[in-house]
PAVOTOR-485682 format. One record per atom (N, C-alpha, C): z negated, x, y; residue in three letters; atom name; residue number from 1. Coordinates in steps of 0.1 Angstrom, whole numbers, always signed. Each point is the difference from the previous one (the first is absolute). Layout:
! PAVOTOR-485682
Z; X; Y; resn; name; resi
Z; X; Y; ALA; CA; NUM
...
//
This chain:
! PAVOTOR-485682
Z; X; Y; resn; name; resi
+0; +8; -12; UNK; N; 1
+0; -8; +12; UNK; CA; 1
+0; +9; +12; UNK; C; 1
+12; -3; +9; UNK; N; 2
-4; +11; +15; UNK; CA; 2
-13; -3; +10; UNK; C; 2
-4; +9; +5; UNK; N; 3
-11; -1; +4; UNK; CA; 3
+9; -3; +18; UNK; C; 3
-10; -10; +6; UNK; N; 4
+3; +2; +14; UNK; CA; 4
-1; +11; +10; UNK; C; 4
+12; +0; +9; UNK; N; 5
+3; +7; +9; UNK; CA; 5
-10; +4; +7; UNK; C; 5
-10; -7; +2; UNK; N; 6
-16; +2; +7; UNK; CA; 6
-10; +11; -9; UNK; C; 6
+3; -3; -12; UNK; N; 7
-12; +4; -8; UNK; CA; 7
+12; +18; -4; UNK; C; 7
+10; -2; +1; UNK; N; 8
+6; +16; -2; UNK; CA; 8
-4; +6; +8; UNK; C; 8
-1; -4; +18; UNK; N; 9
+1; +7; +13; UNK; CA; 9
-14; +5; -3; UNK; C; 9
-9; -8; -4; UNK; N; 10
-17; +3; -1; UNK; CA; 10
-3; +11; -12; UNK; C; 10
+10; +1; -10; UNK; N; 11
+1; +13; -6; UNK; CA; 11
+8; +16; +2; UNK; C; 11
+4; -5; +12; UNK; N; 12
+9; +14; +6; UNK; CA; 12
-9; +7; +6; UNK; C; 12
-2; +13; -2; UNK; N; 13
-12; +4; +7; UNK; CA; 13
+6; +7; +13; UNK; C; 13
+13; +2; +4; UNK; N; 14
+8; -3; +13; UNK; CA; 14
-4; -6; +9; UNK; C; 14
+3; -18; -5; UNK; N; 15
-4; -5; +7; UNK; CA; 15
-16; -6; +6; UNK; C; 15
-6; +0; -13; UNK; N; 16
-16; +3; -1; UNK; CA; 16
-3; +9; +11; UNK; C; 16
+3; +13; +3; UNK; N; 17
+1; +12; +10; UNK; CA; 17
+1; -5; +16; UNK; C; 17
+10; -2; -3; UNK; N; 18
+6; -4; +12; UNK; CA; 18
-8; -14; +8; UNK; C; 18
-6; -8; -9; UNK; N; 19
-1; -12; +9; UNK; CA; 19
-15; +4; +6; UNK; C; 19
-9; +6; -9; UNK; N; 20
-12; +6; +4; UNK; CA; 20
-1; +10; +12; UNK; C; 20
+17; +9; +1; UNK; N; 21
-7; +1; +14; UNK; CA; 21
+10; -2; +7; UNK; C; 21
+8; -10; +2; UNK; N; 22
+1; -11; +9; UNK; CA; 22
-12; -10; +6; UNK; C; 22
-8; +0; -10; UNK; N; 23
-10; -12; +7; UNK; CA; 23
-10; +8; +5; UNK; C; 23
-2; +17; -6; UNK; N; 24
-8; +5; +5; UNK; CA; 24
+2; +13; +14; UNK; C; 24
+9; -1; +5; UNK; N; 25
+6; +11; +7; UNK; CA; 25
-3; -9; +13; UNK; C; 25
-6; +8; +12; UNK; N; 26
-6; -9; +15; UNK; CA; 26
+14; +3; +5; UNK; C; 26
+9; -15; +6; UNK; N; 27
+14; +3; +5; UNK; CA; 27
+2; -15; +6; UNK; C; 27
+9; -3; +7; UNK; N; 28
+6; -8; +2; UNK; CA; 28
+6; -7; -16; UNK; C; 28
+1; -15; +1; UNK; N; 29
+3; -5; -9; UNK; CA; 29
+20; +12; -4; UNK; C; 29
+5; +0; +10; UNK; N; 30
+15; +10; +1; UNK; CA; 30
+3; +7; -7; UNK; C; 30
-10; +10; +7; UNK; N; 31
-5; +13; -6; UNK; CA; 31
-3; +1; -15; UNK; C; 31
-7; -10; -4; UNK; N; 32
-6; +1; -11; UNK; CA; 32
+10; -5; -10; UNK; C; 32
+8; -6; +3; UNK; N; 33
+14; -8; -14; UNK; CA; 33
+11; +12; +6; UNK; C; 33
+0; +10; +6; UNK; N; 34
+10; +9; +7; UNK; CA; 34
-7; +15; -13; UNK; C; 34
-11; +1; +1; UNK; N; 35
-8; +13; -6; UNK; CA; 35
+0; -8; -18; UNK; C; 35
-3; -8; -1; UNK; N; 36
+3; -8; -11; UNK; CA; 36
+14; +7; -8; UNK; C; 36
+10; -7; +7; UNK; N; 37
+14; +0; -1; UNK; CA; 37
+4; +13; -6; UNK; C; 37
-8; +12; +8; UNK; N; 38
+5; +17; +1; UNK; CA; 38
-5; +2; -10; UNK; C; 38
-14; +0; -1; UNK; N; 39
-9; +4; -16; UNK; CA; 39
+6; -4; -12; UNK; C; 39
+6; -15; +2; UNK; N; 40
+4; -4; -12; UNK; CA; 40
+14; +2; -8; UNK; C; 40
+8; +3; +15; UNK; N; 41
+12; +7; -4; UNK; CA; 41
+0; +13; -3; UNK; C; 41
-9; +11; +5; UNK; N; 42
-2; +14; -7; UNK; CA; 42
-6; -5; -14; UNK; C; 42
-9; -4; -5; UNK; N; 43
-7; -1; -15; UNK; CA; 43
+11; -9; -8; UNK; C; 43
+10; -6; +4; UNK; N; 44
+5; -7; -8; UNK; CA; 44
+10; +16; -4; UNK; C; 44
+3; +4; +14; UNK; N; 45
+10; +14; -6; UNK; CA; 45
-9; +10; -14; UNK; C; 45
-6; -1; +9; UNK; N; 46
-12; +11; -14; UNK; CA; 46
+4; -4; -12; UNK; C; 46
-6; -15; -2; UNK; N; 47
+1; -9; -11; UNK; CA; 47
+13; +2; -5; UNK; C; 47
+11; +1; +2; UNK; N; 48
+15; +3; -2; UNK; CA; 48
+1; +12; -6; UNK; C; 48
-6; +11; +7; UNK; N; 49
+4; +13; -8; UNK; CA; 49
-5; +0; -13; UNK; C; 49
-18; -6; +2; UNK; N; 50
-6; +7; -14; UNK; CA; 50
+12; -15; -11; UNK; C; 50
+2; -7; +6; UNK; N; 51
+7; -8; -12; UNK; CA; 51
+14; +2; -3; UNK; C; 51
+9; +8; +11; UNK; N; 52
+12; +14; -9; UNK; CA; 52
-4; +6; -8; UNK; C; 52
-11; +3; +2; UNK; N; 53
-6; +18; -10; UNK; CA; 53
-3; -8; -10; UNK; C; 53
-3; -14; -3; UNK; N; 54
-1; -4; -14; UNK; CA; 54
-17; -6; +0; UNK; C; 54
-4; -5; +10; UNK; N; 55
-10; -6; -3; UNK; CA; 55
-2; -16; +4; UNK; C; 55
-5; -2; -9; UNK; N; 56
-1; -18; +1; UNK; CA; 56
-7; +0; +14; UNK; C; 56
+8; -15; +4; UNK; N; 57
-4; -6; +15; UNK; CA; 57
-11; +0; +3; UNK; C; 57
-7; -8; -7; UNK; N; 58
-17; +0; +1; UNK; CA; 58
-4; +11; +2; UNK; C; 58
+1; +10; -12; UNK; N; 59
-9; +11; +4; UNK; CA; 59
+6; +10; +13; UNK; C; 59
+12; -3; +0; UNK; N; 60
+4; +11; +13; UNK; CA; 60
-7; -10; +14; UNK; C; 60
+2; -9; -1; UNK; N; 61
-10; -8; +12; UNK; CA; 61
-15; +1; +5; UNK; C; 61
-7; +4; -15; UNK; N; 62
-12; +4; -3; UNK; CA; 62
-1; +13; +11; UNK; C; 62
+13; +10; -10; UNK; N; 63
-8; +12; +10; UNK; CA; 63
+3; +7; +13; UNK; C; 63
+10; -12; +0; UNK; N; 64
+7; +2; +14; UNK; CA; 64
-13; -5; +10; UNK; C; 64
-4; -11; -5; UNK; N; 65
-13; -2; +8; UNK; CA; 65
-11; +5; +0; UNK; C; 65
-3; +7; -13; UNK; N; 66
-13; +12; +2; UNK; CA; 66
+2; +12; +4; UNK; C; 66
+16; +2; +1; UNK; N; 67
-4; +15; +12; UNK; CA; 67
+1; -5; +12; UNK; C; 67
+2; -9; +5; UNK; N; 68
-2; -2; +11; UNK; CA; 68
-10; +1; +10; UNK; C; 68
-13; -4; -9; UNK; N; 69
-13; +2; +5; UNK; CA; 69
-7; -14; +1; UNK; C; 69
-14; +3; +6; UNK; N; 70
-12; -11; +0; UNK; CA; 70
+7; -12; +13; UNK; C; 70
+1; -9; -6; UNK; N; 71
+5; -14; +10; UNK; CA; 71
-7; +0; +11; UNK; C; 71
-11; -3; -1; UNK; N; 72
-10; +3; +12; UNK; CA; 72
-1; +13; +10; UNK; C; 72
+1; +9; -6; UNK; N; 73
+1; +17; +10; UNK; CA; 73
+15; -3; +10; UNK; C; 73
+12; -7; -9; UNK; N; 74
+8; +2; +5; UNK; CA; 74
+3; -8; +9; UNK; C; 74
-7; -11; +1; UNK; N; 75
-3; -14; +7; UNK; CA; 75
-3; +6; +20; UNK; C; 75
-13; +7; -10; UNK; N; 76
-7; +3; +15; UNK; CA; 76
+8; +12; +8; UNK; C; 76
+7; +8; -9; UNK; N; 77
+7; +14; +4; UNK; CA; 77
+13; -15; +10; UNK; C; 77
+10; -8; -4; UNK; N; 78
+7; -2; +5; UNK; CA; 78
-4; -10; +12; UNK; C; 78
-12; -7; -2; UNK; N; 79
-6; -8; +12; UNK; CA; 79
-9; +11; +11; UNK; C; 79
-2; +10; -1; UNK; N; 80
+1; +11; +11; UNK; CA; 80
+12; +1; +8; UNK; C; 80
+6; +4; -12; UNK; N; 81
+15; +5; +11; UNK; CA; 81
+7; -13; +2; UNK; C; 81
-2; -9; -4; UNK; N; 82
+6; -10; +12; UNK; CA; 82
-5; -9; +11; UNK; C; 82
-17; +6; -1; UNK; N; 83
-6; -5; +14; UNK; CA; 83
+2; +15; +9; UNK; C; 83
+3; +12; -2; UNK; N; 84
+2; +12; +6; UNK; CA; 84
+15; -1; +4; UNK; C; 84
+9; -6; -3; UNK; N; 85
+13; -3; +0; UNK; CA; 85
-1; -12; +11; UNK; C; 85
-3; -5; +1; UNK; N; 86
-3; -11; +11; UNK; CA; 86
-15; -4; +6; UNK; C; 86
-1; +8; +1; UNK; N; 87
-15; +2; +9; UNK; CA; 87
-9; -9; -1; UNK; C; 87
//
């Protein structure tokens, strides 16, 4: 039985990634679906290579998102620089 479109998105850890710090990054609503957009388009590239080299989706998603780093560190590192970016 296919599983819904909702319940896939909630196992991509992409997009798991990405929406966490969307909701958690201090920005303008703009800003924040604009920085979204970027992150998700670099890690989907990631996600691409390790899955040329021969590794299943999932897991290249996995570790495309654990080298990334701690969601939260990178939360607060980017809500600096865009209250320092706009004063």
């Amino acid at each position: 039985m296919p599983r819904d479109p909702q319940h896939r998105e909630a196992d991509d850890p992409v997009t798991v990634l990405v929406g966490r710090l969307e909701r958690a990054v201090v920005a303008s609503r703009r800003q924040r679906r604009e920085l979204a957009r970027e992150l998700e388009g670099d890690l989907r590239e990631a996600v691409s290579a390790r899955v040329e080299a021969g590794e299943p989706e999932h897991a290249a998603a996995a570790a495309a998102v654990a080298e990334f780093g701690d969601p939260a560190a990178i939360a607060r590192e980017l809500s600096a620089a865009m209250l320092a970016d706009h004063g």
